[in-house]
C-alpha positions in Angstrom: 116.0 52.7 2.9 113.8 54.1 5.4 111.2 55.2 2.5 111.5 51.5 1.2 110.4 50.3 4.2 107.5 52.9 4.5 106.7 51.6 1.2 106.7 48.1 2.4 104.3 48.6 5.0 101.9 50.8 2.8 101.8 48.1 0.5 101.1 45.2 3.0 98.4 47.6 4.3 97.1 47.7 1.3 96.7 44.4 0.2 94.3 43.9 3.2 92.5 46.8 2.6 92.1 45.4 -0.9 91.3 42.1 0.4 88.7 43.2 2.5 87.0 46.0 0.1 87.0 42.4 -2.3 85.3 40.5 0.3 82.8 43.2 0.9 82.1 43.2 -3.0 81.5 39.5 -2.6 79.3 40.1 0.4 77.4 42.5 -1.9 77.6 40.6 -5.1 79.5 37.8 -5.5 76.9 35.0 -3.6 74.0 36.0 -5.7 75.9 35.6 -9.0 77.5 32.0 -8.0 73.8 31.1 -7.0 72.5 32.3 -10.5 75.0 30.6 -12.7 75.1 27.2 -10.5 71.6 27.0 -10.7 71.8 27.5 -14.4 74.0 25.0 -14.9 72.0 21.9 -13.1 68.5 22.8 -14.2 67.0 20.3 -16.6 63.0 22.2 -18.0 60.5 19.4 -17.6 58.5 18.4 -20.8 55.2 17.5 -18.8 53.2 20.4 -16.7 51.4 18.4 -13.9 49.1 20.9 -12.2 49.2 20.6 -8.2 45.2 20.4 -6.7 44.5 23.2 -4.8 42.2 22.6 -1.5 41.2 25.2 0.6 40.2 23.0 3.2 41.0 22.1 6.5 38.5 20.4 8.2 39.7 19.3 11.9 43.3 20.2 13.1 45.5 17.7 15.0 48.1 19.6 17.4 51.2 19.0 18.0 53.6 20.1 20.4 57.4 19.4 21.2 60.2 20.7 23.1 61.1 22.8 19.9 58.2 23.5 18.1 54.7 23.6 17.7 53.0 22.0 14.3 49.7 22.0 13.0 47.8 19.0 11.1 44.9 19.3 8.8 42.9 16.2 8.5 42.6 16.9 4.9 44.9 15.0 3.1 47.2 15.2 6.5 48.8 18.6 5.1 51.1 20.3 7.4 48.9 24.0 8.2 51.2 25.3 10.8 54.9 25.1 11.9 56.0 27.2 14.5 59.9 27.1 16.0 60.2 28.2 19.4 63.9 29.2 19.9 64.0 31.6 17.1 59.7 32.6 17.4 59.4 31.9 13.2 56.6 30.7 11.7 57.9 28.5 8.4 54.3 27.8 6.3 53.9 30.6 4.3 50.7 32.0 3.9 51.2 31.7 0.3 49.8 28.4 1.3 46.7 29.5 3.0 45.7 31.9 -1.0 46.6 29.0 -2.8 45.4 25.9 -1.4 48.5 24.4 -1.5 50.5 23.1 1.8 54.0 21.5 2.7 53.5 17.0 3.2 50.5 17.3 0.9 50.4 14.0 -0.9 49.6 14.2 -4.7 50.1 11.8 -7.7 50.6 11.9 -11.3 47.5 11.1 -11.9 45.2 14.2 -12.0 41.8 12.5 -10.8 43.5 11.0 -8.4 45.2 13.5 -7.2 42.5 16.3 -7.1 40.5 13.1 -4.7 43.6 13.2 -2.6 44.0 16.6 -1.6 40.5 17.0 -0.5 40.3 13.6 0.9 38.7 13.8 4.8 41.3 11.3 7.1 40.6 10.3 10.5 43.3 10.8 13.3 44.1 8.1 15.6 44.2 11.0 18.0 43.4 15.1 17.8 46.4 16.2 20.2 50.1 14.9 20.1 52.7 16.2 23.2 56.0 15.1 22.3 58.3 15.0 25.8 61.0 12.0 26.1 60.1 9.7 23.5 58.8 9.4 19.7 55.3 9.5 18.9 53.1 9.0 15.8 50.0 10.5 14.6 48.0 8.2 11.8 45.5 9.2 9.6 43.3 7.2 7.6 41.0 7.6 4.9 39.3 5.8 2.0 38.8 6.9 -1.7 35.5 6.8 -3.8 36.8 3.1 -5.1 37.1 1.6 -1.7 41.3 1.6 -1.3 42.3 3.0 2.0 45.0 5.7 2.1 47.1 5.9 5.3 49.3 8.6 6.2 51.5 8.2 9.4 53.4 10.8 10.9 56.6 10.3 13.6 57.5 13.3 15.6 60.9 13.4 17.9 61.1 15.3 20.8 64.9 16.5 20.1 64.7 16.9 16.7 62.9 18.8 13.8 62.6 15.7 11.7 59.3 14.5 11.1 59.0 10.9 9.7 56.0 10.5 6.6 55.2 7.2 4.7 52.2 7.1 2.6 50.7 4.1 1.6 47.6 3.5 -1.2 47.5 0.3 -3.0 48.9 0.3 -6.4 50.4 3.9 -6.7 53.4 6.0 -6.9 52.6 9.2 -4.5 54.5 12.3 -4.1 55.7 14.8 -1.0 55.2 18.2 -1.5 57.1 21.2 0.2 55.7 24.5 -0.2 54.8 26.8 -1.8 57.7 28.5 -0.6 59.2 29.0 3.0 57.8 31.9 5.1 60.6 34.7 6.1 60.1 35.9 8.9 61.0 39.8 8.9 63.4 39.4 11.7 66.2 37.0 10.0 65.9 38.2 6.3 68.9 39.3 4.7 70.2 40.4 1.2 72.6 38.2 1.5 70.6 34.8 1.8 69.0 32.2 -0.6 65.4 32.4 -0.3 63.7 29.6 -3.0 64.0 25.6 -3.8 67.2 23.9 -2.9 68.1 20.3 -3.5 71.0 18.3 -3.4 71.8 15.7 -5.7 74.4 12.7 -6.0 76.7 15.4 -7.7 76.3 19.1 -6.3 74.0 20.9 -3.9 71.8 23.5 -6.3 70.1 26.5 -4.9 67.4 28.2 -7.6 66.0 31.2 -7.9 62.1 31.9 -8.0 62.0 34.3 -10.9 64.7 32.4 -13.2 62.7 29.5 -13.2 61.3 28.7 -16.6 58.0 26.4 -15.7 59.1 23.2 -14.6 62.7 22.3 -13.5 63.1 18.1 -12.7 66.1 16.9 -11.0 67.1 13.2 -10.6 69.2 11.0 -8.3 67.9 13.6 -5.6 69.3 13.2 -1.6 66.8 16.2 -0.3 65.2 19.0 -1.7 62.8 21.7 -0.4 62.4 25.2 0.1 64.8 27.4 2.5 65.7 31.0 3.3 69.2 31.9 5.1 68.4 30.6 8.1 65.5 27.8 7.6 65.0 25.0 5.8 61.8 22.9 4.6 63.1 19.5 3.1 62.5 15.8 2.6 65.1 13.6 2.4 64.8 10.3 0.8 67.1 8.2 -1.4 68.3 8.6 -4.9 64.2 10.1 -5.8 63.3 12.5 -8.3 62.0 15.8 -7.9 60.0 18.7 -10.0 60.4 22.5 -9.2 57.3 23.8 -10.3 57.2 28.0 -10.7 53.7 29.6 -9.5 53.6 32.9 -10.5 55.1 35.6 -10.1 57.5 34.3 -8.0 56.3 31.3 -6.2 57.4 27.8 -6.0 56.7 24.5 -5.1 58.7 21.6 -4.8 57.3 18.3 -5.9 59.2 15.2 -4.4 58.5 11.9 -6.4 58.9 10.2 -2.9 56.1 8.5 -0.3 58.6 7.4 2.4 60.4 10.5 3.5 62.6 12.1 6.1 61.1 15.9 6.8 63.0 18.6 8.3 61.2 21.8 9.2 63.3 24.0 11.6 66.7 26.3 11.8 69.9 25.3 9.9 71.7 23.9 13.0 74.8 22.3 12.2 74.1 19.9 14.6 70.8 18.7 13.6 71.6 18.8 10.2 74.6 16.5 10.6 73.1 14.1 12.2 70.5 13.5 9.0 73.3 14.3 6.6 71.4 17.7 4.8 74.6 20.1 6.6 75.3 21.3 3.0 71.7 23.0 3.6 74.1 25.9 5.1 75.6 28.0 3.2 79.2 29.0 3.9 80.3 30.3 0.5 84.2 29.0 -0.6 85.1 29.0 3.5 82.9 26.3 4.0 85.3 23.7 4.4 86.6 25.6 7.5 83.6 27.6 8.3 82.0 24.1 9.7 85.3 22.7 12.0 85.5 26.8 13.3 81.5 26.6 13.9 81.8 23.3 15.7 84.6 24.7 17.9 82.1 27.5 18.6 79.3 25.0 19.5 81.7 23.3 21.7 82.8 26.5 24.1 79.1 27.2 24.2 78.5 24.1 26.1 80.4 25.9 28.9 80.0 29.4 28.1 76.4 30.6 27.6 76.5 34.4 26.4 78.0 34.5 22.5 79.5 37.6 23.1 81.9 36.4 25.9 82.1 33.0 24.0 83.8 35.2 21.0 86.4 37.0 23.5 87.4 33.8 24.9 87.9 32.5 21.2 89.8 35.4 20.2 91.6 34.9 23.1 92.7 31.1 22.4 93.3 32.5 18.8 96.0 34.8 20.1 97.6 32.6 22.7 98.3 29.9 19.4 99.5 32.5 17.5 101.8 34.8 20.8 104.9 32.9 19.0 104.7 34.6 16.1 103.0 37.8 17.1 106.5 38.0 19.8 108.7 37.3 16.9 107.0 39.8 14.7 107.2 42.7 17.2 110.7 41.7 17.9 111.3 41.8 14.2 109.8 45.0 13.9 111.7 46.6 17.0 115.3 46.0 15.8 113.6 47.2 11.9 113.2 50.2 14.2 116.6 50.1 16.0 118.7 49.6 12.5 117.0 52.5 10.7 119.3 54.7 10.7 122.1 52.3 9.6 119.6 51.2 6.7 119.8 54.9 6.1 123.6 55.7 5.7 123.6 52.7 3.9 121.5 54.0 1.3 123.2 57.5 1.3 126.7 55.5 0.7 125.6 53.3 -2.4 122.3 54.8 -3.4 124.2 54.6 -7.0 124.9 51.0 -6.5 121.6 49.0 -6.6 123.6 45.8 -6.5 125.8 46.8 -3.8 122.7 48.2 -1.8 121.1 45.1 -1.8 124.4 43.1 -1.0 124.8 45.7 2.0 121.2 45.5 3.1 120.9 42.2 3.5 124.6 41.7 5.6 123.1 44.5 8.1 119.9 42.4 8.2 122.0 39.0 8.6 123.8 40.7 11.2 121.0 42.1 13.3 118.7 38.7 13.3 115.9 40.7 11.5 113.3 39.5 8.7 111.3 42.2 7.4 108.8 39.9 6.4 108.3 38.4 10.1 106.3 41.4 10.5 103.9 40.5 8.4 102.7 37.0 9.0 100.7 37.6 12.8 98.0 39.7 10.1 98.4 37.5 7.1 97.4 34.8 9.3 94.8 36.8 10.5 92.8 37.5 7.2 91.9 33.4 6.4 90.2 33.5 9.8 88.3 36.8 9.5 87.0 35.6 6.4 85.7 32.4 7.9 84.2 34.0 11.3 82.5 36.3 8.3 80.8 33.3 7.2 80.3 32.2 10.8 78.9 35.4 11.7 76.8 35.9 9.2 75.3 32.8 8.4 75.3 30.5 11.4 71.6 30.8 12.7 72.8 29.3 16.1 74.1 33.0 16.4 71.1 34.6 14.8 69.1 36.8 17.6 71.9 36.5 20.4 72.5 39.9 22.6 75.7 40.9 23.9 76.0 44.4 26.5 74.3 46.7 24.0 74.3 45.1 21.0 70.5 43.1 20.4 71.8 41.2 17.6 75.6 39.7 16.8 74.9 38.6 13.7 73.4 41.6 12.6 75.6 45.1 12.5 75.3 47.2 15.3 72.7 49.6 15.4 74.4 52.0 17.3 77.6 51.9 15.6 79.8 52.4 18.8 81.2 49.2 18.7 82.8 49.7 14.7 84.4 53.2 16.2 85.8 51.2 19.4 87.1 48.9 17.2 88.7 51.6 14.8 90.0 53.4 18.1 91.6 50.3 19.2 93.5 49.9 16.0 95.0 53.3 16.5 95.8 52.3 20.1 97.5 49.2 18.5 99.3 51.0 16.4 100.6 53.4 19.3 102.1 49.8 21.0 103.8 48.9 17.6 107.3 49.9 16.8 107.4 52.5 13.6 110.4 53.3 11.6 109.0 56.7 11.1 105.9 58.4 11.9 104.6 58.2 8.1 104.1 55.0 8.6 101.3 55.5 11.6 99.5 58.5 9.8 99.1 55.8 7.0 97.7 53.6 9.8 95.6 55.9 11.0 94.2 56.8 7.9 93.6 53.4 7.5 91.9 52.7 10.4 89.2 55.3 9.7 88.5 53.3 6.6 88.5 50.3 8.9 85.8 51.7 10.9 83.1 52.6 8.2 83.9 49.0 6.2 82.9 47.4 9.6 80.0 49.3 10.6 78.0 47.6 7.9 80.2 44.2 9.1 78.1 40.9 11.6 78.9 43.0 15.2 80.1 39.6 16.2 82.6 39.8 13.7 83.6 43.4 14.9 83.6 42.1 18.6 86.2 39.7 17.3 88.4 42.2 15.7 88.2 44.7 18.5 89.0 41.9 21.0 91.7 41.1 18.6 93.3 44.5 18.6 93.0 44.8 22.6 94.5 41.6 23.3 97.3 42.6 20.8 98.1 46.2 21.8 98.5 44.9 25.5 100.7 42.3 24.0 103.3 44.5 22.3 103.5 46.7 25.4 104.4 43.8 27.5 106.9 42.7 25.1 108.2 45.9 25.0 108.7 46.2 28.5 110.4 43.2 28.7 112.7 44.1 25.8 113.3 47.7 27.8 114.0 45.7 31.1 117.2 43.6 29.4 118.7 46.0 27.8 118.8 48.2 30.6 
C-alpha cells in the first residue's frame, strides 16, 4: 500500500508539472494562435481602396503638457506629432509617422480632393502652449478651405486622464479619425508574448489583427473603439456604434481609419483603472483568466494604495492568500501526518490480502475510516493553488501597472530575473518545504526533489513577480507545517 501511495503522490505531482509545462506552451504558443484565428474570423476585406493623403508638414507646434504626459500639436490639419507618457518614459507616435506623412487625429474624408486639402490645411491655434494642472482645457484650431467653409478642430485635454476629447466640424461632410500608422514600441516593454497591430471592439467581440495577415482593407461595423496597441499601450478612439477601415501599408504597417468626427481618444498605458472608467478595459489582454485576472488586479491596485513597493505588496498578498487558505493547508498536513502514522498498517494490510483486491479495498478504507484520514485532503492546499498561479501569470505578465517596478535586486517584476537567483531560491525553498512535509517514505521526497529542479529552470524564464509569489508561498508554507508539527508533537507527548 505504501507503493500505492508513492504512486499517488507521483501522479498528483505530475499533473501539475503537466499543467504547468501546458501553460508554458501556451505562454509560447497558444496567445498568438487564438489571436490569428479570432482575427480571421471577424475580418470583413473592403471593396473600396481609399488612399490616406500623406503630408509631411508641420508648420507651427502647439505644446502641451499634463501631470502624465507631454503631447505635441501640429497646426497642420491639428495632427497629433508627439505623445510622450511620463510614468513609464514611452514615446507612442511612431516614427513610421514622421516617413510617411501620416499621423494619429489626422482628419481625412472620403472624398480624395477634399481630403488631400485637409491634411495639408494650415489652422490657427487659439493658443501655442497648453499646461494642464487641476482642470480641463481646450486647444482650438481653425482653418478655412479654398471654397470659403471653415474647418474647426477642438481638442479637450484632462489633467488625470489620457483621454483627449476631438470633434471636427466642416459644413456638409462626413470626416474621419485616424490612429496611426501603428503604435511605437518602445524597446523597453516589448515582448513576444504581446499584440502589437489594430485592435477594435465591436458590439459582439473585441478583435485584435495582425499586420502581415491583413489582406488590403479590413472594414468593421457597429465599432465601440478601435486603434492601434502593443502589450502594454494603447492608441484608440472611442465613439458609438461607427464604422472603421484597417488599411495595410506595406510591409507591415497599418493604419486605422475611424468613420467618426466626435471621438473619445486615449493615448497612454493600459491601466485598468483609466480604462474602466471610459469602458475600453477589454483593451487588456488577460487570455481565458481574464474574468479573474481583473477582480485579482483590482485587489492589487487596492493594497498599493497603502503599500508602495510591488515586491512587498506581493508578500503581503501571498500572505493573505495563505491565512484564507491555513484551514485547509492544517487539515491537509494533518491528513498527511496520520497517512504517515498508518503506513505500516496500510502495509500489513496489503501483505495479508494482496490476493484479495476486493478485500484490500474493503480493509483499506475501514483503517482509513478509523484513523480520520482522507488521502485526497492532501491534495487540495496545491490544487487550489494552480487557478491562482495561472491568474497572477496573467497579472504578472500583462498588467503594465507592474511593468518597470524594482524589488531588492530584481530591476523589473514583470520581466524574469536577470540574475536567476531568485528561480534557485525559490526551487531551494520547495525542497525546504518538502523537508517540513510528512513522507510515507523517502521515495516520495527524491521525487520532489527531482521535481523541484525542474521547477527552478520552468520559472527562471517565469514574470519574477510571479516567482516572488511562489517562493513567498513556499516560505510561508514550510514555517507552517513545522508549527503544526510542533503542536501535533506537544499533544501527544
Amino acid at each position: 500500500m505504501g507503493d500505492r501511495n508513492n504512486s499517488k503522490a507521483s501522479i498528483f505531482q505530475a499533473i501539475i508539472l503537466a499543467a504547468l509545462v501546458f501553460f508554458g506552451f501556451q505562454f509560447f504558443f497558444g496567445h498568438h494562435e487564438e489571436k490569428a484565428q479570432e482575427s480571421g474570423k471577424a475580418r470583413k476585406v473592403s471593396a473600396v481602396k481609399v488612399d490616406i493623403p500623406a503630408s509631411k508638414e508641420i508648420g507651427q507646434v502647439v505644446k502641451v503638457e499634463t501631470p502624465l504626459y507631454t503631447a505635441e500639436i501640429s497646426t497642420v490639419n491639428g495632427k497629433l506629432i508627439s505623445l510622450y507618457v511620463k510614468k513609464y518614459k514611452a514615446q507612442l507616435v511612431s516614427s513610421v509617422s514622421k516617413s510617411m506623412g501620416i499621423y494619429p487625429l489626422m482628419t481625412v474624408s472620403d472624398d480624395p480632393k477634399l481630403s488631400g486639402e485637409l491634411a495639408g490645411l494650415e489652422l490657427t491655434p487659439n493658443v501655442f502652449s497648453l499646461n494642464i494642472k487641476d482642470k480641463p482645457a481646450s486647444l482650438v484650431l481653425r482653418g478655412k478651405l479654398s471654397d470659403g467653409r471653415e474647418f474647426v478642430k477642438t481638442l479637450t485635454f484632462y489633467p488625470d486622464s489620457y483621454r483627449i476629447d476631438v470633434s471636427v466640424s466642416l459644413e456638409g461632410v462626413k470626416l474621419e479619425t485616424i490612429v496611426g500608422p501603428d503604435i511605437k514600441v518602445n524597446e523597453a516593454h516589448s515582448s513576444r508574448m504581446g499584440h502589437i497591430g489594430p485592435v477594435l471592439e465591436t458590439e459582439e467581440k473585441v478583435v485584435r489583427l495582425e499586420p502581415k495577415g491583413i489582406p488590403g482593407y479590413l472594414s468593421f461595423s457597429r465599432v465601440l473603439w478601435a486603434g492601434e496597441e502593443d502589450k502594454y499601450f494603447l492608441m484608440a478612439v472611442k465613439g458609438s456604434g461607427f464604422s472603421a477601415v484597417v488599411e495595410a501599408v506595406p510591409p507591415d504597417h497599418t493604419v486605422v481609419r475611424n468613420l467618426i468626427s466626435k471621438v473619445i481618444f486615449y493615448g497612454g498605458p493600459k491601466e485598468l483603472n483609466q480604462l474602466e472608467s471610459l469602458g475600453m478595459d477589454a483593451a487588456i489582454d488577460f487570455g481565458i483568466f481574464g474574468f479573474a485576472a481583473k477582480p485579482f488586479l483590482k485587489f492589487f491596485l487596492f493594497l498599493h494604495r497603502f503599500i508602495p513597493d510591488w515586491g512587498l505588496l506581493i508578500i503581503v498578498f501571498t500572505l493573505i492568500i495563505k491565512i484564507l487558505l491555513h484551514p485547509l493547508t492544517h487539515k491537509s498536513f494533518v491528513s498527511m501526518k496520520k497517512m504517515q502514522e498508518i503506513a505500516p498498517k496500510l502495509e500489513d494490510i496489503k501483505k495479508r490480502y494482496g490476493n484479495d483486491p476486493q478485500k484490500l479495498q474493503e480493509e483499506t478504507m475501514k483503517l482509513y475510516r478509523e484513523a480520520g484520514v482522507n488521502p485526497a485532503s492532501g491534495c487540495l492546499p496545491m490544487l487550489l493553488q494552480i487557478p491562482i498561479f495561472f491568474i497572477l501569470y496573467e497579472i504578472f505578465l500583462n498588467a503594465v501597472e507592474l511593468k518597470g517596478a524594482p524589488f531588492l535586486w530584481v530591476p523589473d517584476l514583470s520581466q524574469p530575473d536577470p540574475t536567476y537567483l531568485l528561480p534557485i531560491l525559490m526551487g531551494l525553498s520547495m525542497i525546504v518545504q518538502q523537508l517540513f512535509t510528512p513522507t510515507t517514505n523517502e521515495q516520495q521526497k527524491k521525487i520532489f526533489i527531482a521535481i523541484s529542479v525542474i521547477f527552478t529552470f520552468m520559472f527562471a524564464s517565469f514574470p519574477a513577480g510571479l516567482v516572488l509569489y511562489w517562493l513567498t508561498n513556499n516560505v510561508i508554507t514550510a514555517i507552517q507545517n513545522f508549527v503544526i508539527n510542533r503542536l501535533m508533537e506537544k499533544r501527544e507527548s
